[in-house]
C-alpha positions as CSV (number, residue, x, y, z in Angstrom):
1,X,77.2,89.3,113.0
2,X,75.3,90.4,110.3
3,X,76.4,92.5,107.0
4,X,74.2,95.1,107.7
5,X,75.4,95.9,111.4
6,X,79.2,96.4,109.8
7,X,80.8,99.4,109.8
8,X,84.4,99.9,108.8
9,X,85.2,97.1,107.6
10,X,84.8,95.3,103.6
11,X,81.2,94.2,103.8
12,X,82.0,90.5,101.8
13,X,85.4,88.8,103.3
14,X,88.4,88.5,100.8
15,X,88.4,85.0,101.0
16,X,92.0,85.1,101.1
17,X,95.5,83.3,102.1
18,X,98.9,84.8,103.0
19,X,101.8,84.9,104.7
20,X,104.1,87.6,106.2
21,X,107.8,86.8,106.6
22,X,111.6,87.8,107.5
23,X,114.3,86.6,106.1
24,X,117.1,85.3,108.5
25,X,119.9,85.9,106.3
26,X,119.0,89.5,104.7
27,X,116.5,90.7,107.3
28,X,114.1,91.4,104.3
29,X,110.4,91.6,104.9
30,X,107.3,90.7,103.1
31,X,103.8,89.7,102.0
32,X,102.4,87.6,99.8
33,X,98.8,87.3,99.2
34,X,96.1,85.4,97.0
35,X,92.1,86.0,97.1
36,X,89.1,85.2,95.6
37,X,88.7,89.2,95.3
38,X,89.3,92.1,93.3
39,X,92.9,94.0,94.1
40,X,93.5,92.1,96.7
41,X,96.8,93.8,97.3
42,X,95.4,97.1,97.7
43,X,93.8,96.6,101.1
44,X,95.4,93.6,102.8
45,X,99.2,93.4,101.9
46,X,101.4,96.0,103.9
47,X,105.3,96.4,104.3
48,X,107.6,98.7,105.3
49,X,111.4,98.7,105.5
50,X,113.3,98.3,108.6
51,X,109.7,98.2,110.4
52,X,107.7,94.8,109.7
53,X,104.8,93.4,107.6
54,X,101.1,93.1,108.0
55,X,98.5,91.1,106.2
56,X,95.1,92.0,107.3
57,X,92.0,89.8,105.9
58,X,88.7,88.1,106.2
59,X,86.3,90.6,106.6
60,X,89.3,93.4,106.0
61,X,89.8,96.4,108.4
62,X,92.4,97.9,106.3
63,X,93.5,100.2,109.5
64,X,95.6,97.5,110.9
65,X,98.2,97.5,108.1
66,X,99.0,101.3,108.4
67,X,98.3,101.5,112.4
68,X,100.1,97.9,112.5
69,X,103.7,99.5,110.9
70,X,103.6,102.5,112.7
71,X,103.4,101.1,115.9
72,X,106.0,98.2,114.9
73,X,108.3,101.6,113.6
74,X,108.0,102.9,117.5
75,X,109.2,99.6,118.6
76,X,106.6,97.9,119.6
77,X,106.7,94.5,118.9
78,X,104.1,92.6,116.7
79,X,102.6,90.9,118.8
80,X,101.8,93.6,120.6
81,X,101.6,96.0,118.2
82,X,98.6,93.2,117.0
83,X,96.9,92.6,120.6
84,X,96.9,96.5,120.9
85,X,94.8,96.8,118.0
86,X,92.9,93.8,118.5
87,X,91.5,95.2,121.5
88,X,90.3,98.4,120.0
89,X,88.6,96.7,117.8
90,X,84.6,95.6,118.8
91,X,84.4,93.6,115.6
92,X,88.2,91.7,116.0
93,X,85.9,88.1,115.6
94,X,85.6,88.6,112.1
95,X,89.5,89.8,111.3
96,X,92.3,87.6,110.5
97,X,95.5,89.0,110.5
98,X,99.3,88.2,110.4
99,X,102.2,90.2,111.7
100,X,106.0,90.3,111.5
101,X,108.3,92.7,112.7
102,X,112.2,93.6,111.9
103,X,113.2,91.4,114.8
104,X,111.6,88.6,113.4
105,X,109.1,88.4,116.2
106,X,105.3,87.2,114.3
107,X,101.9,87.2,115.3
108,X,98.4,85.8,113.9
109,X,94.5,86.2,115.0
110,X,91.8,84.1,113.3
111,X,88.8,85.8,114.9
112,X,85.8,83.1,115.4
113,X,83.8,84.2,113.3
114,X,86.4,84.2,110.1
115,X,84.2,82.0,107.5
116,X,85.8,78.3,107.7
117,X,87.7,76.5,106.7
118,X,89.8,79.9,108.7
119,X,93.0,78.9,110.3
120,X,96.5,80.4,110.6
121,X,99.8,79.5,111.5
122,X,102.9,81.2,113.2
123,X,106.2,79.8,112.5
124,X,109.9,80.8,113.0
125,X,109.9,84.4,111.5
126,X,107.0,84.0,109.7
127,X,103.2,83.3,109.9
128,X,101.0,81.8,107.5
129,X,96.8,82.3,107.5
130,X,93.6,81.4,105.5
131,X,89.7,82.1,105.4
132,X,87.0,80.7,103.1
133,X,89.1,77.4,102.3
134,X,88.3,74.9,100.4
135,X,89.5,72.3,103.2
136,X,91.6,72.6,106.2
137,X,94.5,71.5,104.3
138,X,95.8,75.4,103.3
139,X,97.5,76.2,106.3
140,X,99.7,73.6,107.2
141,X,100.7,72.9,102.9
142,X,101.7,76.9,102.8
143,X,104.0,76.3,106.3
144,X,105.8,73.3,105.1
145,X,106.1,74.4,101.4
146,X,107.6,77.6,103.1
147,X,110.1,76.3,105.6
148,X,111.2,73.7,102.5
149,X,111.5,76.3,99.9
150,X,114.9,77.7,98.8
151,X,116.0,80.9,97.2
152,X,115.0,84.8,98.2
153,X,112.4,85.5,100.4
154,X,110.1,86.3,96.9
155,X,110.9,82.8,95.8
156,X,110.0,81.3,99.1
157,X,106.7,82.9,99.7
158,X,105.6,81.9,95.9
159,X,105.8,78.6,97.4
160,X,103.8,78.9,100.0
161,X,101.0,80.5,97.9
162,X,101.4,77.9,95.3
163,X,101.2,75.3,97.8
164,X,98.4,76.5,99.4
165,X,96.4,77.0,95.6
166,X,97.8,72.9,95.5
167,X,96.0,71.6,98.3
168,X,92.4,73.4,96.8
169,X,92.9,77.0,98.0
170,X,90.2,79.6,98.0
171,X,86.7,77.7,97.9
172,X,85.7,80.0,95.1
173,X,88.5,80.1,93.4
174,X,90.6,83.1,92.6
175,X,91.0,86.4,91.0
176,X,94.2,88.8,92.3
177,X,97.2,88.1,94.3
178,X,99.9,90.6,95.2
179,X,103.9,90.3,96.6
180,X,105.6,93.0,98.6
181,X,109.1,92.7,99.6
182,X,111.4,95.4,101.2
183,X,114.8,95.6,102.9
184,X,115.5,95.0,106.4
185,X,117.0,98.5,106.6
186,X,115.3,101.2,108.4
187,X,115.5,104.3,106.4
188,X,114.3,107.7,106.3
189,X,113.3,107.3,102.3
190,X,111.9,103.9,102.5
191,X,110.9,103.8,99.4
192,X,114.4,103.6,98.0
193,X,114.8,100.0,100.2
194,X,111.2,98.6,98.1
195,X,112.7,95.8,96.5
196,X,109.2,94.2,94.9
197,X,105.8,96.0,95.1
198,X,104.1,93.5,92.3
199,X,99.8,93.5,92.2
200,X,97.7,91.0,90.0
201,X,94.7,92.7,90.7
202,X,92.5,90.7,88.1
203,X,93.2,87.0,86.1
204,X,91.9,83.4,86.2
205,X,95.7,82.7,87.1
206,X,96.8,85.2,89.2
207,X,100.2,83.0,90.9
208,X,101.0,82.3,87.3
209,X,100.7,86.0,86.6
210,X,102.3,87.2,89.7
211,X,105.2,84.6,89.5
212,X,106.1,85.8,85.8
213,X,105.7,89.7,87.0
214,X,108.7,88.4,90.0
215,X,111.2,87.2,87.2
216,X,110.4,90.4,85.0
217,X,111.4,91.8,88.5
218,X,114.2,89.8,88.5
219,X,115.2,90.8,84.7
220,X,114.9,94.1,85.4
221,X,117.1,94.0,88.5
222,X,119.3,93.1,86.6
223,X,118.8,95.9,84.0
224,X,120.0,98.3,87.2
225,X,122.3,96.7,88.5
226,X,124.2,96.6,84.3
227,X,123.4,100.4,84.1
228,X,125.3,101.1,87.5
229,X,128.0,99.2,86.6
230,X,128.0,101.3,83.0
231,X,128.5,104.8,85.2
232,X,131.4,102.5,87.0
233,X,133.2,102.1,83.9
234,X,132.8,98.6,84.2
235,X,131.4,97.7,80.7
236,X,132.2,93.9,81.2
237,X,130.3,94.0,84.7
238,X,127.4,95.7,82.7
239,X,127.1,93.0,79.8
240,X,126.9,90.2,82.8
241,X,124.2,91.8,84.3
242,X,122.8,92.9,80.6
243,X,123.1,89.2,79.7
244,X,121.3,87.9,82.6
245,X,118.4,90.3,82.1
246,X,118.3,88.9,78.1
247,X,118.1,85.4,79.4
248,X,115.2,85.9,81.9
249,X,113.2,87.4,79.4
250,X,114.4,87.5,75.6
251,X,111.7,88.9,73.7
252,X,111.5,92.4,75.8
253,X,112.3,94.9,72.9
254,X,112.9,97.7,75.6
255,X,114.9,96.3,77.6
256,X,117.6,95.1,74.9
257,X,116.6,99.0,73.8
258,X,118.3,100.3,76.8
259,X,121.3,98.1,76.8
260,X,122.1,99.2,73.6
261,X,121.9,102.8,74.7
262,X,123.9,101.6,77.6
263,X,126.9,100.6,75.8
264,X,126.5,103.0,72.8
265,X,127.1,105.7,74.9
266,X,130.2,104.3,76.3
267,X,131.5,104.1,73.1
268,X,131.2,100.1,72.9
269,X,129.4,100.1,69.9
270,X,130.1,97.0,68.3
271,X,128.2,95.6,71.2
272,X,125.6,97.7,71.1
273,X,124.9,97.2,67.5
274,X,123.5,94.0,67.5
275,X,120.7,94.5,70.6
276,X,119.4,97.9,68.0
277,X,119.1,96.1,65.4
278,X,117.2,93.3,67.3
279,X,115.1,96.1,68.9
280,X,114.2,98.1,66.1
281,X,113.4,95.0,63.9
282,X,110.1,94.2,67.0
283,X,109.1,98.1,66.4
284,X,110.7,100.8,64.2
285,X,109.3,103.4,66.6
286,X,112.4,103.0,68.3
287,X,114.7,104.5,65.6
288,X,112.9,107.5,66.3
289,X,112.9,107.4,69.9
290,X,116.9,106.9,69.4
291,X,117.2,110.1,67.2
292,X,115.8,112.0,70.2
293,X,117.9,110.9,72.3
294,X,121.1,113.5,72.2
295,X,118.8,116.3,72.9
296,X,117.9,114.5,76.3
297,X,121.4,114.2,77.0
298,X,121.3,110.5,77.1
299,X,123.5,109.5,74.1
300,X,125.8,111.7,72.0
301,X,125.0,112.7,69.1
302,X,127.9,110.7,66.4
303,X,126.5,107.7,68.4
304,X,122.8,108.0,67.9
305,X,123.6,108.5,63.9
306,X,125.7,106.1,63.7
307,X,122.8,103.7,65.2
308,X,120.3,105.0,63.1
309,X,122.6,105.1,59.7
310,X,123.6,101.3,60.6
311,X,119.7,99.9,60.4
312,X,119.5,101.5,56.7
């Protein structure tokens, strides 16, 4: 089919591979994606809670991520929800897609005329696909690395992609990658059950990149899960999960900012003490920031001069 009779569709392919998966133990869902194209994330990874996800690729119609969930929302499961679409569509040869749905029931299409090396995979909850490979290698490295790979589902797809970039990946290389993960939970605010939404939408390393913006994920998680535990009462609770955060990443000035203001305006200051003073030595700016502070409501007002009269 030639460019120029297209319509609908991404004129070039994103000469892409991803994989769509559920998690047995948590019923999470996700998509994790690598290309040789700009944003890849924007157009072919989609998730929704409690509903399924979609990777949609090659020569993209980005119609069958949104049409895809909200079909897989009324039930329908994804492999029909897929063969529904698939037949609507007049240019479904060119399209490569992958579908998973909150049962844990999977689909995949490699149209024939998806740019070789163009291949996929459907495995047990999950499927795996690729176009515009380097080899015929992609596929089958991204399924075992998967089904080998311990940890979250985040950690597990990682694998996969890495894998896949292993064996010789995109033929052209690479430029963006993206990582969606939500609950399993169907939800009327679905939003609230995103767990990762995470875009690399330009670098020479984009699963290096993505990979560090998943543990600053992780980090901040943790952040969260310390400040809940802070409107708990449960200060020791809090500094676990404070800790934690610290470890994963040590030199983010913010966040030890914010665990300071945590504890400070608990009234565990000899805590808190230490993380100011290591925050405002990476940028004063934040000794201002902290004397604002009482008027937002967010620390009282002894605490905030105490902070600021202790880094004089």
């Amino acid at each position: 089919m030639p460019l120029g009779t297209m319509t609908g569709s991404t004129v070039r392919p994103a000469h892409t591979f991803s994989i769509v998966a559920r998690d047995p133990a948590t019923g999470d869902l996700g998509v994790a994606v690598q290309s040789h194209w700009f944003s890849v994330g924007a157009n072919v990874a989609w998730a929704e809670a409690g509903v399924g996800a979609v990777a949609t690729q090659s020569f993209t119609e980005v119609s069958y991520g949104p049409k895809g969930l909200a079909l897989m929302r009324e039930g329908v499961a994804a492999p029909e929800a897929m063969a529904q679409l698939i037949a609507a569509d007049s240019q479904s040869n060119v399209r490569q897609l992958g579908f998973v749905d909150a049962e844990g029931r999977t689909a995949a299409h490699t149209g024939d005329r998806c740019i070789a090396f163009a291949g996929h995979h459907i495995g047990n909850g999950y499927t795996v696909q690729s176009n515009l490979m380097g080899n015929d290698k992609v596929v089958s490295a991204m399924s075992a690395a998967f089904e080998a790979a311990r940890g979250d589902l985040a950690a597990r797809m990682l694998a996969a992609l890495d894998a896949a970039q292993a064996v010789g990946g995109d033929i052209r290389g690479c430029q963006s990658a993206a990582l969606k993960v939500v609950s399993g939970k169907k939800s009327a605010t679905p939003w609230a059950e995103r767990k990762m939404d995470l875009r690399v939408d330009d670098s020479p390393a984009p699963l290096s990149e993505l990979r560090r913006l998943v543990d600053l994920a992780r980090a901040y998680d943790h952040m969260n899960r310390g400040d809940a535990a802070i409107e708990a009462g449960d200060v020791n609770g809090a500094v676990e999960h404070y800790s934690a955060a610290a470890t994963a990443v040590p030199d983010n000035a913010e966040m030890v900012y914010w665990q300071g203001v945590a504890l400070a305006g608990h009234g565990d200051m000899e805590r808190a003490m230490p993380l100011f003073k290591k925050a405002f030595a990476a940028d004063p700016g934040w000794i201002e920031l902290t004397r604002r502070l009482p008027a937002a409501g967010l620390l009282p007002d002894k605490a905030a001069e105490r902070v600021v009269a202790g880094q004089k």
